[in-house]
DSSP file (Angstrom, degrees, kcal/mol; ACC not computed):
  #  RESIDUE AA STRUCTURE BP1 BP2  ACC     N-H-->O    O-->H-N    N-H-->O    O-->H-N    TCO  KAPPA ALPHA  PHI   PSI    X-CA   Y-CA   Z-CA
    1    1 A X              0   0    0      0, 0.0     2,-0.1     0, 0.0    50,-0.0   0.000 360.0 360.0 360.0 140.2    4.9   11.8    8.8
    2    2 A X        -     0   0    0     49,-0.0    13,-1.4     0, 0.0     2,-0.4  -0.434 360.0-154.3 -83.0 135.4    5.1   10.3   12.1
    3    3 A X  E     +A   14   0A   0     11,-0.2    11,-0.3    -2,-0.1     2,-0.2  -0.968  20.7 170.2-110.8 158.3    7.5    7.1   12.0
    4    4 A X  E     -A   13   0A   0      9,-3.3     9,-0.6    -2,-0.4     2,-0.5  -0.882  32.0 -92.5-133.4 162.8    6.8    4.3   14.8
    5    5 A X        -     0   0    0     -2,-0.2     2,-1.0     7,-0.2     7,-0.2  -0.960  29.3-121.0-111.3 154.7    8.1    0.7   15.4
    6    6 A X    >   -     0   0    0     -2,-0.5     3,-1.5     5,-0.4     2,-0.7  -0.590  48.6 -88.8  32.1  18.5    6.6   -2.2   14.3
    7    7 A X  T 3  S-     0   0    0     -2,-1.0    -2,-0.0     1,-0.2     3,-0.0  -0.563  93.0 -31.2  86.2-138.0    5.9   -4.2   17.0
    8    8 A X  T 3  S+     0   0    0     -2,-0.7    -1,-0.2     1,-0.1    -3,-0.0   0.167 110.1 109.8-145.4  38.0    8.7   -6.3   17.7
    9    9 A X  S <  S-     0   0    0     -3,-1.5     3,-0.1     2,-0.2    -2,-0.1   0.856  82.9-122.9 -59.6 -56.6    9.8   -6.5   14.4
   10   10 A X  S    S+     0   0    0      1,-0.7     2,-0.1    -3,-0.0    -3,-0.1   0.014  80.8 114.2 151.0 -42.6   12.8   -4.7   13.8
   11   11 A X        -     0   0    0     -5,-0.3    -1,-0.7    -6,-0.0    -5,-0.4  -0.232  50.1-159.7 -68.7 144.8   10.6   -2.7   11.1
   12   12 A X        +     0   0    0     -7,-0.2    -7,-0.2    -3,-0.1     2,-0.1  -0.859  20.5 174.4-102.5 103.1    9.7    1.2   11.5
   13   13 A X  E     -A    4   0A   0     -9,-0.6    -9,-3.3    -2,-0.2     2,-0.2  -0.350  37.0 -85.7 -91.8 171.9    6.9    2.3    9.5
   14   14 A X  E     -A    3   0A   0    -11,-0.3   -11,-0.2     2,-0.2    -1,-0.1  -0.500  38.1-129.3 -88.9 160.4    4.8    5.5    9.0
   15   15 A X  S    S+     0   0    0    -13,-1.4    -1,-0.2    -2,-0.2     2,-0.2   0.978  94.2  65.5 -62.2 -52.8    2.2    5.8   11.5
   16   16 A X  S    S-     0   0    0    -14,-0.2    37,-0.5    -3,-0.0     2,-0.3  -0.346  79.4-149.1 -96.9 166.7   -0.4    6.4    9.2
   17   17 A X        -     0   0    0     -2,-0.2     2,-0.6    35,-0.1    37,-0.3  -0.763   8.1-138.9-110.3 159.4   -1.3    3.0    6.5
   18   18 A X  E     -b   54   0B   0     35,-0.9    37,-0.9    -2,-0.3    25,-0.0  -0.915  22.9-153.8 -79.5  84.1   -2.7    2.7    2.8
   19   19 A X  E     -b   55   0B   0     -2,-0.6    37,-0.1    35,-0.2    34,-0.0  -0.285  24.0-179.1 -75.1 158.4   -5.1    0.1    2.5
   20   20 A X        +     0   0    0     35,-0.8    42,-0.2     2,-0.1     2,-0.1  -0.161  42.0 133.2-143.0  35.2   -5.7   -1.6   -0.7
   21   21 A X        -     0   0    0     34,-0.1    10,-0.3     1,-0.1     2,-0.1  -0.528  48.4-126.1 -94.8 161.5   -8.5   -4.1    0.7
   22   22 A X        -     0   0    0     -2,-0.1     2,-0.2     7,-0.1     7,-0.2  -0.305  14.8-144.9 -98.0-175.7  -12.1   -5.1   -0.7
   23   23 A X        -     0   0    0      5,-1.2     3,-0.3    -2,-0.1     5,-0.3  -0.904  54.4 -10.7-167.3 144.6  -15.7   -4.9    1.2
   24   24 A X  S    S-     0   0    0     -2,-0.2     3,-0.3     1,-0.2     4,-0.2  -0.096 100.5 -41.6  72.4 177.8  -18.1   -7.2    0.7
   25   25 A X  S    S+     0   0    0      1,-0.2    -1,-0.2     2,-0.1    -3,-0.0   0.318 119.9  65.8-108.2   6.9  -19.1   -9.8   -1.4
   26   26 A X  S    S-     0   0    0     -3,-0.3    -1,-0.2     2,-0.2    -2,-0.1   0.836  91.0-136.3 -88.7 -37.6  -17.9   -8.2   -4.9
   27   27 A X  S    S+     0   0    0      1,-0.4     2,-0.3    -3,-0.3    -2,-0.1   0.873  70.1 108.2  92.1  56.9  -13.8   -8.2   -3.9
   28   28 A X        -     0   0    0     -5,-0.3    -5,-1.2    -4,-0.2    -1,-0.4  -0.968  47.1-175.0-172.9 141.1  -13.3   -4.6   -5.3
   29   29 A X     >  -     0   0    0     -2,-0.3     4,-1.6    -7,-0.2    -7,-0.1  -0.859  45.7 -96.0-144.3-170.4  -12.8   -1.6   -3.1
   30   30 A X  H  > S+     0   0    0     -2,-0.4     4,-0.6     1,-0.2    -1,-0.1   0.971 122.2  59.5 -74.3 -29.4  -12.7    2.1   -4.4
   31   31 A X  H  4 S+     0   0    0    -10,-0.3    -1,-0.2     1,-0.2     4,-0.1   0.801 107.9  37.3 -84.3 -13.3   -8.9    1.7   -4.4
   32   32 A X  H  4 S+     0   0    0      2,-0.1    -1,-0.2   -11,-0.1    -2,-0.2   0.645 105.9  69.1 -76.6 -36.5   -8.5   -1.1   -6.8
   33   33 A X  H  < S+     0   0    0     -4,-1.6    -2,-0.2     1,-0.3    -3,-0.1   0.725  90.7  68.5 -52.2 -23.3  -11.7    0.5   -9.1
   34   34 A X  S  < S-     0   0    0     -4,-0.6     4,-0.3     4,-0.1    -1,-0.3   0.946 110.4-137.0 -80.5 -18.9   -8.9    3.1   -9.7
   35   35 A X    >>  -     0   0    0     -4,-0.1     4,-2.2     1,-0.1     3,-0.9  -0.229  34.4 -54.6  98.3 163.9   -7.0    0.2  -11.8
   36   36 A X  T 34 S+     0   0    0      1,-0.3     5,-0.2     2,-0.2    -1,-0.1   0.611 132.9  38.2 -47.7 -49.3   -3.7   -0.7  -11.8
   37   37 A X  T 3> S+     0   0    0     -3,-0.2     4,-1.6     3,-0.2    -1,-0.3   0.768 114.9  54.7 -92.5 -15.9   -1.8    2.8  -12.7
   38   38 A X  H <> S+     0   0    0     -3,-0.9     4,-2.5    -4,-0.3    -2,-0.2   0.956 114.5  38.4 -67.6 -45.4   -4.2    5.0  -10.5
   39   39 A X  H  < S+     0   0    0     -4,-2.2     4,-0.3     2,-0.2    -1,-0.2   0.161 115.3  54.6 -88.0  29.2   -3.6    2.9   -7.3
   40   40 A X  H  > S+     0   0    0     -5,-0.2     4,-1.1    -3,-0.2     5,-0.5   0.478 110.0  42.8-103.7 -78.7   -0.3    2.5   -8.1
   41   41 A X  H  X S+     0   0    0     -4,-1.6     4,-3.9     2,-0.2     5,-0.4   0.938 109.2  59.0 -30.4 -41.0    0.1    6.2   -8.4
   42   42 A X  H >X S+     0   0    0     -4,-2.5     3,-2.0     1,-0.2     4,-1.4   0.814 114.9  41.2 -42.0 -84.7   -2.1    6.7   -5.0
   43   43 A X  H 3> S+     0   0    0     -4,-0.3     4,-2.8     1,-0.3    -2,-0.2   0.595 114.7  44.7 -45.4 -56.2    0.7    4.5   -3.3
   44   44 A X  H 3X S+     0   0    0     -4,-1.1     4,-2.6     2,-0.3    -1,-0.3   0.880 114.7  55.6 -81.6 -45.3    3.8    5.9   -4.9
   45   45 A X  H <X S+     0   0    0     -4,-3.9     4,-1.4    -3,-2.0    -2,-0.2   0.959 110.2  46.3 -43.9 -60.1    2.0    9.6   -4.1
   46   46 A X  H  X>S+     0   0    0     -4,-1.4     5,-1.9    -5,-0.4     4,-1.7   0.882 107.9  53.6 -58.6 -43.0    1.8    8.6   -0.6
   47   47 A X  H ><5S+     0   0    0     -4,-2.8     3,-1.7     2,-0.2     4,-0.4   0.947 109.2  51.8 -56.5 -66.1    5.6    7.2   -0.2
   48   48 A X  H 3<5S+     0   0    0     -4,-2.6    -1,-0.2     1,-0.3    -2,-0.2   0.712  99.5  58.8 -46.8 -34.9    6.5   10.2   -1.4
   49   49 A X  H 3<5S-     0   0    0     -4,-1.4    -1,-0.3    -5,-0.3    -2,-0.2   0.869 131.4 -90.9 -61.8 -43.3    4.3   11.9    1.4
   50   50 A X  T <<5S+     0   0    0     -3,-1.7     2,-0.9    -4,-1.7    -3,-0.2   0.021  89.0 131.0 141.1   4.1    6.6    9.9    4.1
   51   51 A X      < +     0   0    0     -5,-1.9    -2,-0.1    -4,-0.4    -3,-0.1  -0.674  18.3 158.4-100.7 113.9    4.0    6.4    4.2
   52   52 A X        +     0   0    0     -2,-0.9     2,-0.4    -5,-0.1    -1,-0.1  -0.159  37.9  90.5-124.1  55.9    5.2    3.3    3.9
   53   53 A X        +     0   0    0    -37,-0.5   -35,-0.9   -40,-0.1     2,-0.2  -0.938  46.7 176.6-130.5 119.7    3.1    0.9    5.2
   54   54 A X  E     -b   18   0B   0     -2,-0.4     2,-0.5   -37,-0.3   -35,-0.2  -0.326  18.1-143.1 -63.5 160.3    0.7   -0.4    3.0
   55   55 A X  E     +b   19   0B   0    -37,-0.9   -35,-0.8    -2,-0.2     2,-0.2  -0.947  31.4 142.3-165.8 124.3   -1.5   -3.0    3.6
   56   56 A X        -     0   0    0     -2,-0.5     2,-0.3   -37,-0.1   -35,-0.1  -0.757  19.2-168.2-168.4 118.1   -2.6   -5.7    1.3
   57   57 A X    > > -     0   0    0     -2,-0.2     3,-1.8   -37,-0.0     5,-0.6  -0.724  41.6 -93.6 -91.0 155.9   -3.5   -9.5    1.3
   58   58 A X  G > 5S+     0   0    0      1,-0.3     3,-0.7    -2,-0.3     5,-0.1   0.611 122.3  47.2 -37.0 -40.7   -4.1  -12.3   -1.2
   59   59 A X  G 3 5S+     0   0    0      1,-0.2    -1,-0.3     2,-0.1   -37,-0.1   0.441  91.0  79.0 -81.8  -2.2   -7.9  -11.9   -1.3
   60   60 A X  G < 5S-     0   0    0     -3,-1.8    -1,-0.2     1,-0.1    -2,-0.2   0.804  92.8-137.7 -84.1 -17.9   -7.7   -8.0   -1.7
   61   61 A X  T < 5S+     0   0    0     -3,-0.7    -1,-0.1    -4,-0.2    -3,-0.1   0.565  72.3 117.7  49.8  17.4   -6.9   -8.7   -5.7
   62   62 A X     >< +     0   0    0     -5,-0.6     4,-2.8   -42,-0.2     5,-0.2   0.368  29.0  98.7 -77.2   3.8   -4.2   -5.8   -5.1
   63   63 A X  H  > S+     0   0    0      1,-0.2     4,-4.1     2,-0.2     5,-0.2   0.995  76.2  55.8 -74.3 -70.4   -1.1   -7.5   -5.7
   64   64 A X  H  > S+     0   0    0      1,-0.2     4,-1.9     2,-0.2    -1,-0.2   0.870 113.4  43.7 -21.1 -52.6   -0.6   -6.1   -9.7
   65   65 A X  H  > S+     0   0    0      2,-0.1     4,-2.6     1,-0.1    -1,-0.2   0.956 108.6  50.0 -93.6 -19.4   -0.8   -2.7   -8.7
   66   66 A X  H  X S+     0   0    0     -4,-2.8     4,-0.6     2,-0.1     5,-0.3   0.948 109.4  58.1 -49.8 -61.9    1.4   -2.8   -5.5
   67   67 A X  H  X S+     0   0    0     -4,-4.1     4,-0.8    -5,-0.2    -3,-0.2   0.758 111.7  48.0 -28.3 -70.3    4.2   -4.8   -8.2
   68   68 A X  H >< S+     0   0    0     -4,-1.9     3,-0.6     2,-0.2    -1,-0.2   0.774 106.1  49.4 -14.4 -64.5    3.8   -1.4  -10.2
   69   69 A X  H >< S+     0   0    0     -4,-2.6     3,-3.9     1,-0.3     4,-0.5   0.989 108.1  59.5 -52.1 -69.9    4.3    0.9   -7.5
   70   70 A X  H 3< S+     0   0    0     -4,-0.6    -1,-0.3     1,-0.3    -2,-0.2   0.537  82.1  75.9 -13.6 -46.8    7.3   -1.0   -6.6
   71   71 A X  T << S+     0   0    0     -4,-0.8    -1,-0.3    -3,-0.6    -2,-0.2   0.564 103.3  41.1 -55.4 -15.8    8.8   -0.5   -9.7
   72   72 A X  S <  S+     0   0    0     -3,-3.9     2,-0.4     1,-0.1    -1,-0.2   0.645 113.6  54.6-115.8 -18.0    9.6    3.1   -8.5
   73   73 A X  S    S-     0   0    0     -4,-0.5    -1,-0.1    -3,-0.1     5,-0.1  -0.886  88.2-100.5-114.0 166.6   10.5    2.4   -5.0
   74   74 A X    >   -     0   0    0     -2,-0.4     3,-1.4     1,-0.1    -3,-0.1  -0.216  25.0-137.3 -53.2 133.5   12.7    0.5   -3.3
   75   75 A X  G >  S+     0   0    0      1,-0.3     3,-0.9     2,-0.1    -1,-0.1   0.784 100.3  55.8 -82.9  -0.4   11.2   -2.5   -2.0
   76   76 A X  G 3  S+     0   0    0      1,-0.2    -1,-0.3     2,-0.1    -2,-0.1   0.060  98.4  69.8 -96.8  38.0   13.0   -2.4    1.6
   77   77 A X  G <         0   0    0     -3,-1.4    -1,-0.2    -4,-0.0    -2,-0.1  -0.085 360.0 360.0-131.4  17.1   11.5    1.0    1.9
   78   78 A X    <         0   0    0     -3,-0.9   -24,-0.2    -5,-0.1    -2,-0.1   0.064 360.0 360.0-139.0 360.0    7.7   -0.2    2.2
């Protein structure tokens, strides 16, 4: 996995991202539909692949299964 930086962060992340955002007016996207331990597995599958940039905001209702994932990586390592 390609790593890049960040802007003019500091940060180096994988090129490519994991979204965990909705579409549309339900707030539910296919990757929340998997529930809490499938898209927590997706994510943890993918660190493991070499991505760790994620992508997730307050409206996305993603927060519960990122906490999950977390529980198996380090959190300065997304």
């Amino acid at each position: 996995m390609e790593i890049v930086k960040f802007g003019n962060t500091g940060l180096h992340v994988s090129r490519l991202s994991i979204g965990t955002g909705t579409h549309g007016w339900a707030h539910r996207s296919e990757q929340t539909a998997l529930g809490i331990e499938g898209l927590a597995d997706l994510l943890r599958k993918g660190y493991h692949l070499g991505v760790n940039f994620w992508d997730a905001a307050d409206q996305y209702g993603s927060h519960a299964h990122i906490a999950r994932a977390l529980r198996d990586i380090p959190r300065d390592k997304v």
